[in-house]
Each structure stands twice: as C-alpha cells, then as structure tokens.
MIDOMAR-72689 format. One record per atom (N, C-alpha, C): residue in three letters; y, z, x. Coordinates in steps of 0.05 Angstrom, whole numbers, plus 5000, padded with zeros to 4 digits. Layout:
! MIDOMAR-72689
alaYZX...
! end
This chain:
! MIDOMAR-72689
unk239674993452unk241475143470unk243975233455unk244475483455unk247175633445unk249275543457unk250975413443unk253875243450unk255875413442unk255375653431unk256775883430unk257876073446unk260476153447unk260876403459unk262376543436unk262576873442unk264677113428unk266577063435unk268977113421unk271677243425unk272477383412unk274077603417unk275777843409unk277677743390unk278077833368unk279577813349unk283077763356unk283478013376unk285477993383unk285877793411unk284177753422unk284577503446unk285377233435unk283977183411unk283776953398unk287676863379unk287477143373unk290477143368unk292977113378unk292877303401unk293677293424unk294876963436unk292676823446unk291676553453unk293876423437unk292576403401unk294676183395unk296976193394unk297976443395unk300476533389unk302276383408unk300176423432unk301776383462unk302476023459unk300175873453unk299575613450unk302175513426unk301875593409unk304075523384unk307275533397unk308375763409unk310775823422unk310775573440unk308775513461unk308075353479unk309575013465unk309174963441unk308974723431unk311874703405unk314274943421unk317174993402unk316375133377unk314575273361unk314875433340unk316975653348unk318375793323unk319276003326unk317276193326unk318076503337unk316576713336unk314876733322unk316976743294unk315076753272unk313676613254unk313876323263unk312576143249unk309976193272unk309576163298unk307376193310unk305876433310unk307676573296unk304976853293unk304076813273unk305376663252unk303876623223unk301576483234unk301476223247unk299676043243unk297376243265unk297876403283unk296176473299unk294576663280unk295576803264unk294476923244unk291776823231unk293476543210unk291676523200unk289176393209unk289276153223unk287876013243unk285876273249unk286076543271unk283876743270unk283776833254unk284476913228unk283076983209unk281576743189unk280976533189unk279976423180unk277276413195unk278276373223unk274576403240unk273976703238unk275376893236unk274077093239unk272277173205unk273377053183unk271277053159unk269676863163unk268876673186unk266876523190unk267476163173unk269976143173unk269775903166unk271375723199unk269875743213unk271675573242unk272075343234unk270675223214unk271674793209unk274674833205unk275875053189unk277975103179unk280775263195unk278575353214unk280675583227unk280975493262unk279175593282unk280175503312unk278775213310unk277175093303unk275974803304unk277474643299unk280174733282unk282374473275unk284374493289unk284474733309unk287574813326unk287474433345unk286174433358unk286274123364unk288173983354unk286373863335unk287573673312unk290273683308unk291474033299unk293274103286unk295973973314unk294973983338unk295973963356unk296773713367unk294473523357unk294673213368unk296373123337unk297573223311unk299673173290unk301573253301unk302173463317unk305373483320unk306273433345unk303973223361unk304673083384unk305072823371unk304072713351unk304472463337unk306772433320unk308172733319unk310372733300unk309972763268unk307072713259unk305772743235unk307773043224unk306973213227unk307773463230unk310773563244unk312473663224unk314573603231unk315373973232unk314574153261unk314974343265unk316874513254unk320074433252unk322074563250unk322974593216unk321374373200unk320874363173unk321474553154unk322274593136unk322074783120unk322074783080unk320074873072unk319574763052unk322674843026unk322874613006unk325574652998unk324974622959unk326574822941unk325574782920unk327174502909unk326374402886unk327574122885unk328374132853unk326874202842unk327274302816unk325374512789unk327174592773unk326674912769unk326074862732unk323974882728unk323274852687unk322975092685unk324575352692unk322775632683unk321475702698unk318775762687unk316275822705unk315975632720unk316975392725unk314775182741unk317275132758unk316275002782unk317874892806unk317074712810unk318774562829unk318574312845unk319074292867unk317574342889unk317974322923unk317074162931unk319174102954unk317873872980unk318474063003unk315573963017unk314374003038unk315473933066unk317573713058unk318773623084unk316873513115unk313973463098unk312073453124unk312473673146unk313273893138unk312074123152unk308974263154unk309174413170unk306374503177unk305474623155unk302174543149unk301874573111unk301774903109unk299975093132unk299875283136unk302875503126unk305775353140unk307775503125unk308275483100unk308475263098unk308775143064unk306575253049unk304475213050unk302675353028unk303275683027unk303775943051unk304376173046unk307476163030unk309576013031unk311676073018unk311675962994unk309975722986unk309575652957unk307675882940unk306276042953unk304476222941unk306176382938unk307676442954unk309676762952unk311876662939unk312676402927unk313776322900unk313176402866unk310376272877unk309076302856unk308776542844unk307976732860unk307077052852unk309977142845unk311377172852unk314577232839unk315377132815unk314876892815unk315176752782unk313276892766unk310576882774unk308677002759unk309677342747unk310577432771unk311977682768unk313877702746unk315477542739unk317277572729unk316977432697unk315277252692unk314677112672unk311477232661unk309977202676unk306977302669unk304777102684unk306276812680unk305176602700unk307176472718unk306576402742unk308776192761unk306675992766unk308975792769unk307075512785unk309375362799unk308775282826unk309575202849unk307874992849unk309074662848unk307674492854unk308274312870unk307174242903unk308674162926unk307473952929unk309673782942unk309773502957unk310173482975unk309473202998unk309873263017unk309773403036unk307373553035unk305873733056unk303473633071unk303273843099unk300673773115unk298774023106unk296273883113unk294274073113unk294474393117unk294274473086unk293974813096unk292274983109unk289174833116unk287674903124unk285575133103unk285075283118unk283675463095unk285275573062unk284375403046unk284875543018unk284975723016unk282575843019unk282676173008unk284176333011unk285676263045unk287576443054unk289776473030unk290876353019unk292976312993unk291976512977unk289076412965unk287676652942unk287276912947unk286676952975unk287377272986unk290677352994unk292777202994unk294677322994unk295777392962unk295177162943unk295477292920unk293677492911unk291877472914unk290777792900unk291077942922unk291377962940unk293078242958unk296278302938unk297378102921unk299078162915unk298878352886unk297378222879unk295478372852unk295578092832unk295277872848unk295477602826unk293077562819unk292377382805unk290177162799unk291776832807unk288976782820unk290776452823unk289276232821unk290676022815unk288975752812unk289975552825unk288275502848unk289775252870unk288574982871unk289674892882unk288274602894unk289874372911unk288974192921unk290274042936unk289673772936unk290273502938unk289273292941unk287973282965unk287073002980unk286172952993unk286772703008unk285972573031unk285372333037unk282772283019unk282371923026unk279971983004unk277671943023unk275372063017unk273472173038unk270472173018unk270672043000unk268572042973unk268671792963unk265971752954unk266671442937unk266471622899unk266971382889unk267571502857unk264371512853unk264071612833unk259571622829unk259271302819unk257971192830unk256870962826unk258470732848unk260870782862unk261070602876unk260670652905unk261570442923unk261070482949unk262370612965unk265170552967unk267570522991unk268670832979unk270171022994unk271071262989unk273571162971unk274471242944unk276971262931unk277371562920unk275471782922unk276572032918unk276672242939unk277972482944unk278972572961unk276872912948unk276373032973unk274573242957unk276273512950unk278373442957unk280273622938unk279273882928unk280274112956unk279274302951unk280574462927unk278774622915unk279774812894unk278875242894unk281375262891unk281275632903unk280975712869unk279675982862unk279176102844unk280676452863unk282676582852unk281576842867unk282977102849unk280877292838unk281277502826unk282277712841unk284277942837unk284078162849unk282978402844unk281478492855unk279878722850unk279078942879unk279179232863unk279779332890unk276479422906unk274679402901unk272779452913unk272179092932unk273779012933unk273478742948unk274678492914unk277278342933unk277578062916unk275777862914unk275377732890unk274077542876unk275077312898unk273677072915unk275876812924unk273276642924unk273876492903unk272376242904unk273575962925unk272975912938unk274475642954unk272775502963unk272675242952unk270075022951unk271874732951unk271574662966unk271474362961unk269374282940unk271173872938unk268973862910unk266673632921unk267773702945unk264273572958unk261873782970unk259973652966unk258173782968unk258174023003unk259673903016unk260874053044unk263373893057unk264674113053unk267774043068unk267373953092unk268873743099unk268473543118unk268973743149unk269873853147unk271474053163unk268374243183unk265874303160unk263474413159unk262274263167unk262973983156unk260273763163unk260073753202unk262573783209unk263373653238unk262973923242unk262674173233unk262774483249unk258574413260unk257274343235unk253974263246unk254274073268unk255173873272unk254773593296unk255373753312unk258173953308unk259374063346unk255374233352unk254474363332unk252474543336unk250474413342unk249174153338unk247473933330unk245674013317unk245674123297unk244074153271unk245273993250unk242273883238unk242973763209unk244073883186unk245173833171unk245973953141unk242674033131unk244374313121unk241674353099unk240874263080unk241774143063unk242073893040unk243273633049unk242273443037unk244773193034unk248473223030unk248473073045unk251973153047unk253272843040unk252072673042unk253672413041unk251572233041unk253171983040unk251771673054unk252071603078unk249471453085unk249471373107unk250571113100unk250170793131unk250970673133unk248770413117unk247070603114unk245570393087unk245570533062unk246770623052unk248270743023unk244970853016unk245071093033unk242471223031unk242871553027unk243271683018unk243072033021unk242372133050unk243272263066unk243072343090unk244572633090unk243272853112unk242973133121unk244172983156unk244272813153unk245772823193unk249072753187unk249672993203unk252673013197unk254172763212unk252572683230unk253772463248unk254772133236unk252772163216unk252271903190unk253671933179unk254272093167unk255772203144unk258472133147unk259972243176unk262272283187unk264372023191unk260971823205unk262071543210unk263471483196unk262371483167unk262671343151unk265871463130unk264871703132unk267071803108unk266071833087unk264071833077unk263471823056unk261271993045unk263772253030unk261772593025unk260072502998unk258772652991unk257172732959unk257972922950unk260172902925unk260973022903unk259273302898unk260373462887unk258273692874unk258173522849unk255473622844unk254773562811unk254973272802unk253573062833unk254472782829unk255872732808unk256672522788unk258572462771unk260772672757unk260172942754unk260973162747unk263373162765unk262073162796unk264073212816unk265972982819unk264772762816unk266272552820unk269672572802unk268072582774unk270772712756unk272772942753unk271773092770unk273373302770unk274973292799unk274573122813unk276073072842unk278372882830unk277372692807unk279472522800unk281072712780unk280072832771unk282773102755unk285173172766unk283473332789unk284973512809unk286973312818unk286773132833unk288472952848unk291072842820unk289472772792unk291472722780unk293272942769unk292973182768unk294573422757unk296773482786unk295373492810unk296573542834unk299873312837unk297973072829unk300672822833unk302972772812unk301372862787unk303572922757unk305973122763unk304573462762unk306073652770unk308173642799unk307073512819unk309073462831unk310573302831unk310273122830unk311072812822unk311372752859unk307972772865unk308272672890unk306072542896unk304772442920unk302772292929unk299872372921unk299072062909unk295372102894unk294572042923unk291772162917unk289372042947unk290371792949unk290071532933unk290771302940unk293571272964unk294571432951unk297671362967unk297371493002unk295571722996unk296471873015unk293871633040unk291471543031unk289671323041unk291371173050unk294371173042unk295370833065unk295670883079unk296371203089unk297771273116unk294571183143unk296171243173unk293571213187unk292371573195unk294071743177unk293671983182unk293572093157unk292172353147unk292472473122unk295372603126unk297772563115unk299372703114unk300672603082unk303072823073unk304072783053unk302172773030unk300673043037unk299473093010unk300573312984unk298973262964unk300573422945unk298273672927unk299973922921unk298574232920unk299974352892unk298374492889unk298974642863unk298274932875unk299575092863unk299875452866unk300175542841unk298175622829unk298775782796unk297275972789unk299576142791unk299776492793unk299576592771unk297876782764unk297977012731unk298777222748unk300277362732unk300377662731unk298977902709unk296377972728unk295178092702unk296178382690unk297578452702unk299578722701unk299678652670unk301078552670unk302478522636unk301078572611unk298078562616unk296278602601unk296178892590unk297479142611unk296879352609unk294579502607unk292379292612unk289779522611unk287679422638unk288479512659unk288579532676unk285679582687unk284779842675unk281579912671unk280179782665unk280479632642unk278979452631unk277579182644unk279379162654unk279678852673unk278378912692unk277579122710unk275979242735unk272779302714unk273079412700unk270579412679unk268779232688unk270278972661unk269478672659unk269378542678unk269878632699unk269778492725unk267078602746unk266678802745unk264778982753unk262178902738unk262178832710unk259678772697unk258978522700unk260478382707unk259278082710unk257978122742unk259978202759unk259178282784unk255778382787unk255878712776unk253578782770unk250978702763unk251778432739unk249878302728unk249078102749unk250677992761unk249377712780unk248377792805unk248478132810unk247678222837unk244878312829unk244178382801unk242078472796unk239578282786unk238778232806unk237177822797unk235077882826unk232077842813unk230777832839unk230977522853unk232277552883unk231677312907unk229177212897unk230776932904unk227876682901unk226476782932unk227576862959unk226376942988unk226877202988unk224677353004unk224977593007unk226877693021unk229377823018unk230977793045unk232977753041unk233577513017unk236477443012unk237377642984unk240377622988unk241277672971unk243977502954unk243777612933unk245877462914unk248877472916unk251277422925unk252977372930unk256077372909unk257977502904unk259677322888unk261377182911unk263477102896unk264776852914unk266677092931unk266977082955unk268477152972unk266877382980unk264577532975unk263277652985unk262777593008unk260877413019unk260177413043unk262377373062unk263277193053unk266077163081unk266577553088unk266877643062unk268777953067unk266278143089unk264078043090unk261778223103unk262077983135unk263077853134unk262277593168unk265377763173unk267077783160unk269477903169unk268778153189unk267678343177unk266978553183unk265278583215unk263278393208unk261078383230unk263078203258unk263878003242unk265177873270unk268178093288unk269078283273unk271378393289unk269178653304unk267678753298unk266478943315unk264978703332unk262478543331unk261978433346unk263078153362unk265578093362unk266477903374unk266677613350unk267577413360unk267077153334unk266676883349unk263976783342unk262576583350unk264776353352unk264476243369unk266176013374unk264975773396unk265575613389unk263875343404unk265875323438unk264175373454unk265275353479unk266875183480unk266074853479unk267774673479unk270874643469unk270074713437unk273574883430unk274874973439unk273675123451unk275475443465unk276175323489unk274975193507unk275975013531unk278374883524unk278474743495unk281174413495unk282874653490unk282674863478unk284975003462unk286275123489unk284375273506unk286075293535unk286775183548unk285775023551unk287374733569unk289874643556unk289874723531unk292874553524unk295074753537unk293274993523unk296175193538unk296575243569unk295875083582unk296775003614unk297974853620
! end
C-alpha cells in the first residue's frame, strides 16, 4: 500500500516557514531552514529534509537546540578559523561557516572554518551546492554520535560521519555527499516509514548477523561501514581531523550526551579562480564525466551516474510533478503547527 502522498514545492515551504515562526525563529532564520528542509526533499533525500522536521522540533522543545544562537568566530591562523556553534541550529551554522569559508578561500586561494559546538546540519550537500554556486570547491565533514562499531568489534564506537566532495561546474555541479556507512541512518528509517527492506545489508542485527531489515538495524544502532575495515578507518579519521581542527567534541564525547548534540564540522574551501585556466578545468572535468557515462549498464535500462547527478534530475521531476512524502509526516508536521 502507497503511504505516500505529493506536495507542491511551494506548499511544503510555505508550511515550514509558517511552523518555524510558530516555534520563535526570526523571519529569516525560518525562511532559511524552510528552504532548506524543502529543498533537500525536493532532490529526494526526505531522511534529511521533511522526515527530520519532527525531530528538529522535539530538540528545541528539549532545549537541545538553542534557537536564538548564533555562531561566533573564536580564533583566526590566516586562512583557518575557529568557531563555536553556541548549540545553535546546525542548519544556520553550517550556511554561515560555508559562507566563511568561501571568502577566505576568496581571498587566500583556500579557507577553512572549523566548528564546535553545533547541531545537526542536516543535508551535507546543501553546503557543497552553496559553495560551488559560489564558484568553490569544497571538502566537508562532520562527526557523529557513534552509530557504528569499529570493524571487528561489537558495541558502536564510530560515528558515520558524513563526508561532502563538491565541484563547480556549469553544465550541472559535481556533489558527492555520503555518509561512511553503508546507508545514512536518516535512509535506513526513510525504508521502515515505507516498510521495505534495504537493498543490501546495512548493519547488525541483534545476533551480530548482517541484516537488510531496517527495523534490526535501527534497534540496535549499529550501521556497516563502507568498505568494512576501509570504512571503519576512515570514520575514525574524519572524527579525529574534525576534533583536532576544532578543538571540539570526538564521537566519544559527543556519545555521553542523551542526545547527539555538540558536534564538531569542518568547511574547506578552494578557490579555483586563481588557477587562471578556467577552460581547462571544465575540459578535465567533462572527460572524466564523459568517460564514466560512456560504460555499457550491467541492466538494460540503467544508467551511469556522477555524484550529484541524480539528485539534480529527482529535483527536476519532483517540482513539476509534486514531492513524495510519507503521509504520516506530513500529518505530525501539521499538527504541530496548530
């Protein structure tokens, strides 16, 4: 049975805008978040975009989330910064640490903005498409609660710590944004609301078994790495570069809380301007492109993808035809605003 209904791009915006004001944002902090929140479901990632408005909602009734917040620089090496987050909403904080970054980058060739004390930004990518809307290249990431066990042990101690890749280019930007588990937990719970299984293994179950039921998986907390051990190590990277550069909270620390909050982010901006060859770079970018599009499908039917491709084509399809959304969602999200 379809647990789905459409909504209008602009209804959906509309909605939270109204809901955000509803709950003391200023104007413009609630048009930001209404923004991004529908644009994240409208490129088809809902775990990230209206599926968390909830959540986002039951933190700043808990106080987790400290609305009126505003992120502050703390200290200045040159190119690099130091911000705290003030446990503001991660959504503002991550757009003003990016729009840090790209200015430094502007001005130096690279910037890096590395924050503490923030909440969940929600969709990555959104960052990587505001920098290359700016004409940046960027390299992000974020810690985590920990939601992974290390490869070979049991109990979760790494956090899947998502990581953004995003080129600018004008026939459509490059945006890699992957968590370093095998599916962002955010996805795992977007299949249960649907009741379909994962298409692959996503985690352990409660007999430390490989399991495709998101419901197992969830209980427990406990994702599967990309690239088992591969992934394992590179989640412990990320979290240690994230906690160095800021000099703020590892997964461990941020695991004591009874909520993920007070996590810590990196924003690191190139400016490829400076290079002066401008052509070139769209070239070399175009031939790798070219090359990975030109590969016969293992199925008849599919096709080959770069990273941020498809989202940019679900973008497209979902604003002419409406954007799938789980009834149930769309019910709590209205009800709050009553």
């Amino acid at each position: 049975m379809d647990t789905t209904i459409k909504i209008e791009c602009e209804e959906m915006q509309n909605v939270l805008y109204k809901l955000f004001l509803k709950y003391n944002f200023t104007e413009e902090k609630a048009l930001l978040l209404a923004k991004e929140y529908t644009e994240s479901t409208l490129v088809g990632v809902n775990s990230h975009g209206i599926n968390r408005v909830p959540l986002f909602i039951e933190y700043i009734e808990k106080g987790i989330v400290n609305i009126v917040a505003e992120p502050e620089k703390r200290e200045t090496f040159g190119a690099i910064e130091r911000w705290d987050g003030n446990s503001g909403p991660g959504i503002v904080n991550a757009t003003k640490c990016t729009k840090r970054a790209i200015e430094l980058a502007k001005k130096h060739g690279m910037g890096l903005v590395a924050l503490r004390n923030t909440n969940h930004w929600m969709r990555g990518g959104t960052y990587g498409r505001q920098a290359a809307d700016s004409g940046c290249i960027s390299i992000l990431f974020t810690n985590t609660q920990p939601n992974m066990p290390p490869w070979g042990g049991k109990s979760s101690r790494l956090g899947n710590n998502p990581l953004i890749v995003s080129i600018p280019r004008k026939e459509g930007h490059i945006i890699l944004d992957m968590s370093i588990s095998q599916f962002a937990f955010g996805k795992i719970n977007d299949y249960k609301l649907r009741g379909k299984k994962l298409p692959y293994p996503g985690g352990w179950d409660e007999n430390d078994t490989l399991s495709n039921d998101p419901e197992k998986i969830l209980a427990n907390e406990r994702g599967l790495p990309i690239g088992y051990w591969k992934g394992s190590a590179l989640s412990i990277i990320l979290d240690m570069l994230a906690t160095l550069l800021s000099a703020g909270n590892s997964t461990y620390k941020i695991g004591l809380n009874e909520f993920e909050t007070g996590i810590s982010q990196i924003f690191l901006c190139i400016y490829p301007e400076i290079f002066n060859d401008k052509s070139l770079q769209e070239q070399l970018i175009n031939e790798i492109i070219n090359y990975t599009h030109d590969v016969e499908p293992m199925n008849v039917g599919d096709k080959v993808y770069y990273p941020g491709e498809r989202s940019a084509a679900t973008k497209i399809k979902n604003k002419k035809e409406g954007i799938p959304v789980d009834k149930n969602i769309w019910k709590t999200i209205l009800d709050l605003l009553v």
